[in-house]
C-alpha positions as a Markdown table, in Angstrom:
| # | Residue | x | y | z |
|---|---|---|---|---|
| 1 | Unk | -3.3 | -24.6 | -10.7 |
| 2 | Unk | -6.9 | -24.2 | -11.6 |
| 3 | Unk | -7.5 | -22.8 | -8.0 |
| 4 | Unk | -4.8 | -20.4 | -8.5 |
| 5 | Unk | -6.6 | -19.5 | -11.8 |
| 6 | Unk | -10.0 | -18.8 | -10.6 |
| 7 | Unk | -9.8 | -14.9 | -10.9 |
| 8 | Unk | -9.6 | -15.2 | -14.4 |
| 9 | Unk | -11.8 | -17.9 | -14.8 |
| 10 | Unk | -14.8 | -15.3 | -12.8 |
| 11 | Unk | -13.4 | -12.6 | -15.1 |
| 12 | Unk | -13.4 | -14.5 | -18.2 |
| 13 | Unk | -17.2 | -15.6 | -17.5 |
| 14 | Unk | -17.9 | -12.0 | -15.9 |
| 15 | Unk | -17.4 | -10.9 | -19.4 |
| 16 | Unk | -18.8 | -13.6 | -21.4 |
| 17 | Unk | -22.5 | -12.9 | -19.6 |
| 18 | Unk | -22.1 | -9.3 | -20.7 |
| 19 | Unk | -21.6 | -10.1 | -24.2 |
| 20 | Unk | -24.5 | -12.8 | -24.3 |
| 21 | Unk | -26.6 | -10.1 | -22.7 |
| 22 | Unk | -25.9 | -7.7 | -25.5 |
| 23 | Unk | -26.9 | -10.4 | -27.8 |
| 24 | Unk | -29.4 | -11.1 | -26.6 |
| 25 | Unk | -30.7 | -7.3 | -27.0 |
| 26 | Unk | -29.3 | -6.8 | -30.5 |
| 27 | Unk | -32.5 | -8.3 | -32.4 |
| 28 | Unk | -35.1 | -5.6 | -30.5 |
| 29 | Unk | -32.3 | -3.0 | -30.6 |
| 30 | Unk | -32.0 | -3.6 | -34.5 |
| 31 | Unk | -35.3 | -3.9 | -35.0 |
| 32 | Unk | -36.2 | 0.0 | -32.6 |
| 33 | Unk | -32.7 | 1.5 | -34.8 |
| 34 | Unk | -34.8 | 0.5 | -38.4 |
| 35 | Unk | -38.3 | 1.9 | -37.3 |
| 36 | Unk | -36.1 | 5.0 | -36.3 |
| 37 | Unk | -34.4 | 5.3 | -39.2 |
| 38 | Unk | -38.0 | 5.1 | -41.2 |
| 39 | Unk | -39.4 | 7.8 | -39.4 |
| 40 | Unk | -39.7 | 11.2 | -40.6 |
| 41 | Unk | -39.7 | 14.3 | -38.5 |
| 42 | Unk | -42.1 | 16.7 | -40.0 |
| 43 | Unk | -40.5 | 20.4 | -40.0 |
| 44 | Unk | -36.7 | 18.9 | -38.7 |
| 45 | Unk | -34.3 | 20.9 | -39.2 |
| 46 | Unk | -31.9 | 19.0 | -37.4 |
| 47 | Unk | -28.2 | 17.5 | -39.1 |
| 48 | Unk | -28.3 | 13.4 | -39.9 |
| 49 | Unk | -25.7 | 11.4 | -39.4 |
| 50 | Unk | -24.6 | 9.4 | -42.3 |
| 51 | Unk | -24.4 | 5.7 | -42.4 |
| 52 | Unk | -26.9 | 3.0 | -41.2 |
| 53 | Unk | -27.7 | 2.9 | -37.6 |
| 54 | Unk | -28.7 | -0.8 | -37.9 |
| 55 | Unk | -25.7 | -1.6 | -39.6 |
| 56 | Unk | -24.0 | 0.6 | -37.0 |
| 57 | Unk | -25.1 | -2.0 | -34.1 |
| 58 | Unk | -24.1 | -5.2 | -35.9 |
| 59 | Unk | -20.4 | -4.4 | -36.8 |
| 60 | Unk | -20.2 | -2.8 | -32.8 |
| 61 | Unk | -21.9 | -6.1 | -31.8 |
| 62 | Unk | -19.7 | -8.2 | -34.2 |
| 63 | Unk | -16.6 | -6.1 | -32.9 |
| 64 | Unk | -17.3 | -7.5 | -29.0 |
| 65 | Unk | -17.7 | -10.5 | -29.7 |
| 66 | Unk | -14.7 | -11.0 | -31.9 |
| 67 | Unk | -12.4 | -9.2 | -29.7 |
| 68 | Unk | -13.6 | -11.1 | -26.7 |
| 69 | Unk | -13.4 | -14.9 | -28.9 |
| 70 | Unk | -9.7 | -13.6 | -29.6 |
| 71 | Unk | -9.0 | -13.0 | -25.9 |
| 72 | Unk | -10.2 | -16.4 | -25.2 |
| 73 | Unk | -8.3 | -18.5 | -27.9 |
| 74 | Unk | -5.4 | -16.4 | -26.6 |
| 75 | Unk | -6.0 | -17.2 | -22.9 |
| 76 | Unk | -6.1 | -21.0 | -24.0 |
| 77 | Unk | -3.0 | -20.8 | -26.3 |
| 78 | Unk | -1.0 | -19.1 | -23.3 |
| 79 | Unk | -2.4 | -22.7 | -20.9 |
| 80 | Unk | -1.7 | -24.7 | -23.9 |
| 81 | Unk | 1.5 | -23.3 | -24.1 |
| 82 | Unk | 2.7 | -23.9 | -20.2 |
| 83 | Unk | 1.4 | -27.4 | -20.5 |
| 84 | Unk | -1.4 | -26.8 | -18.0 |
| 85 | Unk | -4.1 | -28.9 | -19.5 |
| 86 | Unk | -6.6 | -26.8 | -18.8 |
| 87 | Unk | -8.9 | -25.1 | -21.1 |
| 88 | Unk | -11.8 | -22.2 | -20.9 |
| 89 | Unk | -15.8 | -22.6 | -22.6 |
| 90 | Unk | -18.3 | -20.9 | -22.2 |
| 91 | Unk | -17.5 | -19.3 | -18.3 |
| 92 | Unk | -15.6 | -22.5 | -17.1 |
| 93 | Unk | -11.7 | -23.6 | -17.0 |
| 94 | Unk | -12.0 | -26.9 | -17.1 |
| 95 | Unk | -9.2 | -30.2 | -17.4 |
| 96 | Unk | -8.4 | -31.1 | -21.1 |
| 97 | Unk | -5.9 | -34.1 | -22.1 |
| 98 | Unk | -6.3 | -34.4 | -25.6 |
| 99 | Unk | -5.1 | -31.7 | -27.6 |
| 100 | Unk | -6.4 | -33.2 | -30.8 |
| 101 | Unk | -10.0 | -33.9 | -29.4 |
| 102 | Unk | -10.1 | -30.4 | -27.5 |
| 103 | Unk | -9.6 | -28.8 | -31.0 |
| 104 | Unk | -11.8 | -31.2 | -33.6 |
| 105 | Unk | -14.6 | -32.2 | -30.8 |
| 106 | Unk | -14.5 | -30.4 | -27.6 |
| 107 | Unk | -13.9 | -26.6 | -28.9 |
| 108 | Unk | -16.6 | -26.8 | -31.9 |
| 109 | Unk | -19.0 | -28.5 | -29.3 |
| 110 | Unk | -18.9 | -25.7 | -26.9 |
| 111 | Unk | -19.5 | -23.1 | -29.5 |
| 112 | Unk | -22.3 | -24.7 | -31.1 |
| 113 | Unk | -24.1 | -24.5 | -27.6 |
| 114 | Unk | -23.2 | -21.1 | -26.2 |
| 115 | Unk | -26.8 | -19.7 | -26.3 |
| 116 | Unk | -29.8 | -19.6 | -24.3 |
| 117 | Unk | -31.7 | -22.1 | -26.0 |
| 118 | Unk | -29.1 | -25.0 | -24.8 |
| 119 | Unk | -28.2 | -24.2 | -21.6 |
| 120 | Unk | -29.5 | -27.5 | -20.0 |
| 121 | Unk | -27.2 | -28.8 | -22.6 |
| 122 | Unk | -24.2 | -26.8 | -21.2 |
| 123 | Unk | -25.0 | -27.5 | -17.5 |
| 124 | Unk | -25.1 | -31.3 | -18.2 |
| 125 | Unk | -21.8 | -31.8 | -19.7 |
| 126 | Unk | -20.1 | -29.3 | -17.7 |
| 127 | Unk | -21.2 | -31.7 | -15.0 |
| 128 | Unk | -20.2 | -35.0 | -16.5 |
| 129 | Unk | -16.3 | -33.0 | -17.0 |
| 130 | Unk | -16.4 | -32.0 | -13.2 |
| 131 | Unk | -17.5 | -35.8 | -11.7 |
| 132 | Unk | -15.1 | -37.3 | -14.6 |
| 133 | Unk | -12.6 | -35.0 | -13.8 |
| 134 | Unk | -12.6 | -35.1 | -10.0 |
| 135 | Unk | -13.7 | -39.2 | -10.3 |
| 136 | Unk | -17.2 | -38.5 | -8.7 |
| 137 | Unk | -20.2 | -40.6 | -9.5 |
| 138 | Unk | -21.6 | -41.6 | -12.8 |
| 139 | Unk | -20.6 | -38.7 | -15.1 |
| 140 | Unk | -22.1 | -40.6 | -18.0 |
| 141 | Unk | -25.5 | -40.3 | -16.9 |
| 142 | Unk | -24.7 | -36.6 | -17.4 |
| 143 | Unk | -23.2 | -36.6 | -20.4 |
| 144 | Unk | -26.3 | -38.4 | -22.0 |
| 145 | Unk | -28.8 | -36.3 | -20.2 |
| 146 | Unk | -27.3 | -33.8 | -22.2 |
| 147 | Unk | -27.8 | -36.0 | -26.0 |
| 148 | Unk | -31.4 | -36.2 | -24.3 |
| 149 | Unk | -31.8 | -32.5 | -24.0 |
| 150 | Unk | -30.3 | -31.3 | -27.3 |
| 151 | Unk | -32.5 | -33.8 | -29.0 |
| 152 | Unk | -35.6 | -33.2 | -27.6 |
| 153 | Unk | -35.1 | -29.5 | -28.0 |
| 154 | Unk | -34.6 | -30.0 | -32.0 |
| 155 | Unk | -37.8 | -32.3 | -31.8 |
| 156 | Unk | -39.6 | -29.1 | -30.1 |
| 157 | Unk | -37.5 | -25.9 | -32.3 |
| 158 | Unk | -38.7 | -28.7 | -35.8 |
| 159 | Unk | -42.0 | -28.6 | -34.6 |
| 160 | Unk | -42.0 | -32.8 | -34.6 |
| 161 | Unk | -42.9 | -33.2 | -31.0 |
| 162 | Unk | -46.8 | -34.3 | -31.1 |
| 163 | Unk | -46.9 | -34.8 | -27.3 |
| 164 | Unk | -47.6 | -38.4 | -26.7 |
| 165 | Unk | -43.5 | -39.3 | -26.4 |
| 166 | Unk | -42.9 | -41.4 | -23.3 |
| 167 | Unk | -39.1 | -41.2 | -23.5 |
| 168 | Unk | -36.0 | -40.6 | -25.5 |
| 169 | Unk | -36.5 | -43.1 | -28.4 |
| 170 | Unk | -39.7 | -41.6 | -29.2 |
| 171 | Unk | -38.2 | -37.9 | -29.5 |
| 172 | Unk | -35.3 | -40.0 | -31.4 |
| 173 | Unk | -38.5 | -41.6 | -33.9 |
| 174 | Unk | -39.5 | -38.0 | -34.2 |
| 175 | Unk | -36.0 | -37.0 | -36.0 |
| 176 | Unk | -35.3 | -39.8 | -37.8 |
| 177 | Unk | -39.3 | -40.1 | -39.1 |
| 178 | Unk | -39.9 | -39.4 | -43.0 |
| 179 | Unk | -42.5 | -37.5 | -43.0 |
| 180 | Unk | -40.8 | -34.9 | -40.7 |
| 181 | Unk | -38.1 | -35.2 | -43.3 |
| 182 | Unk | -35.7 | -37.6 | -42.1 |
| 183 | Unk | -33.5 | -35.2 | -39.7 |
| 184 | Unk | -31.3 | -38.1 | -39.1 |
| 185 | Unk | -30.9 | -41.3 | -41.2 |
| 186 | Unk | -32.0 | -44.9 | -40.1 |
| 187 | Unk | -28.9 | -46.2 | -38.9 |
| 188 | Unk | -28.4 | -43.1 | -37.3 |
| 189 | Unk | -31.7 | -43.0 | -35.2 |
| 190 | Unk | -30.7 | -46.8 | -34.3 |
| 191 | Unk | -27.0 | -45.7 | -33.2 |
| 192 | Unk | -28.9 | -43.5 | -30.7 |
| 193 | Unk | -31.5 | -45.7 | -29.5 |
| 194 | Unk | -28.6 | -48.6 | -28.9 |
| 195 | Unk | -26.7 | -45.7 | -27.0 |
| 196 | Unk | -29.3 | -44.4 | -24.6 |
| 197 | Unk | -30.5 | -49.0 | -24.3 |
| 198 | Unk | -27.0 | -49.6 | -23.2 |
| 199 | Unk | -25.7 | -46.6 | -21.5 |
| 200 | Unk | -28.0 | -44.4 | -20.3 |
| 201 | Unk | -30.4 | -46.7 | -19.1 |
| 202 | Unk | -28.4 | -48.8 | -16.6 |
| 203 | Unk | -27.3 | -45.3 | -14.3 |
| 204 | Unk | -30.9 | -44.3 | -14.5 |
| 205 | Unk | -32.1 | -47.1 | -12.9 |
| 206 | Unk | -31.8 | -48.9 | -9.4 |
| 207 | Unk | -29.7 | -52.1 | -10.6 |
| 208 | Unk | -31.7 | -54.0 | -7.3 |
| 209 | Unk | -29.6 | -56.6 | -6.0 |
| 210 | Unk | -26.7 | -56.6 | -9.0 |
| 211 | Unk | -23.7 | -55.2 | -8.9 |
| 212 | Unk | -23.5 | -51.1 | -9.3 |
| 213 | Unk | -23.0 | -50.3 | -13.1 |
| 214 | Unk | -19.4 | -48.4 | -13.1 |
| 215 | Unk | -17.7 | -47.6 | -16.9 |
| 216 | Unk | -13.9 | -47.7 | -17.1 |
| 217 | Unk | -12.0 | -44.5 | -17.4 |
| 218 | Unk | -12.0 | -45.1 | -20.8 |
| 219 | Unk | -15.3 | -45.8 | -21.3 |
| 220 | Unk | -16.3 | -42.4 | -19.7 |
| 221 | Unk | -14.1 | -40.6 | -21.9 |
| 222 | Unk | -15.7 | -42.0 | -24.8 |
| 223 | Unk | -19.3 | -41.8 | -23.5 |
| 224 | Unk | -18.7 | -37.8 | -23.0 |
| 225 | Unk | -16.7 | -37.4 | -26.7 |
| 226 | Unk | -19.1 | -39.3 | -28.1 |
| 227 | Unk | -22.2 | -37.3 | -26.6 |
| 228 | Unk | -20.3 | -34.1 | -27.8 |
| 229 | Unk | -19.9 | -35.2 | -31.3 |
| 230 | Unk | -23.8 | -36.0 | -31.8 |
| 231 | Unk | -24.7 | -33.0 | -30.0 |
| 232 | Unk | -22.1 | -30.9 | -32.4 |
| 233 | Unk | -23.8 | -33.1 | -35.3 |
| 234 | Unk | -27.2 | -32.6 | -34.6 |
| 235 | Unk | -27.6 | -28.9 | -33.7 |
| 236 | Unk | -25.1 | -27.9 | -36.6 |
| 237 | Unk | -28.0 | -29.6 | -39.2 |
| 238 | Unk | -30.9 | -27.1 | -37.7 |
């Protein structure tokens, strides 16, 4: 079904570039349509349109992107609907089970990362759903790269990254340190470290002559809703 699918999914994501492109202009083009509307035209004669340009471009840009965020709550009702388990974020259809965690974990996840600044983030746990989903190799080492990423981008956006970390706990000390105001709390910044200890560690290093570390299926489910709900935690507190 998700091969039949596919069109939509490229149109969909077609789309969805556009509008992050246009986005991604609206700051300079806001910024151009006020130093227009400042400057005066000695001797014009000329008529003046009423209303605020800059105001103009927001609502127009406000108007895309609702329309489009309708379209795609819509597309996903009509797969919810025909019990296809599939779901579409942020240019991707991709296999969802739990209706319950798709709508408090999964869909507020995905929206809290569709920019620029957290595209590792995206590409990371779209890549722990594909392996999970198609039972390829260590999707949990993907899903924590992407905890890795959104953290040490905070550290860097915060301005607490002093250069001397070595790994992840030390961007973890840098959010959960008082004097960069606590970001997280204590047993917060030791929920973390015990995470990345017990999990990430062991599929990021050659286990030698022990046996291959492999989670259940259940396991990797929670590994990758867990990741989401920190990442949807964290970056929602900047």
């Amino acid at each position: 079904m998700k091969e039949r699918i596919s069109f939509i999914e490229l149109a969909f994501r077609e789309r969805e570039n556009q509008i992050n492109y246009m986005n991604e202009k609206l700051p300079q083009q806001l910024i151009e349509a006020r130093i227009e509307s400042k400057r005066v035209r000695p001797g014009s004669r000329g008529i003046r349109l009423p209303g605020n340009r800059e105001d103009g471009l927001r609502a127009f840009n406000e108007s895309i992107n609702r329309a489009f965020k309708e379209s795609v709550e819509e597309l996903n009702e009509r797969m919810r609907r025909a019990n296809f388990n599939l779901h579409y974020h942020n240019g991707f259809i991709q296999i969802s089970n739990d209706e319950l965690m798709n709508e408090q974990v999964e869909e507020p996840f995905w929206a809290v990362i569709n920019s620029l600044l957290w595209k590792n983030v995206d590409i990371d746990m779209k890549e722990a759903i594909d392996l999970r989903d198609s039972n390829g190799r260590d999707p949990a080492f993907y899903a924590a790269r992407a905890l890795e990423s959104t953290i040490k981008i905070i550290s860097d956006q915060k301005g607490f990254t002093h250069g001397s970390e070595k790994g992840a706990h030390n961007y973890i000390d840098n959010l959960g340190s008082k004097k960069n105001g606590g970001y997280i709390n204590e047993w917060e910044r030791e929920s973390l470290k015990s995470f990345f200890t017990a999990v990430r560690n062991s599929f990021s290093h050659g286990p030698g002559s022990d046996d291959m570390p492999k989670l259940t299926e259940q396991q990797t489910d929670w590994t990758i809703e867990s990741c989401m709900s920190w990442i949807k935690s964290l970056v929602k507190r900047m």
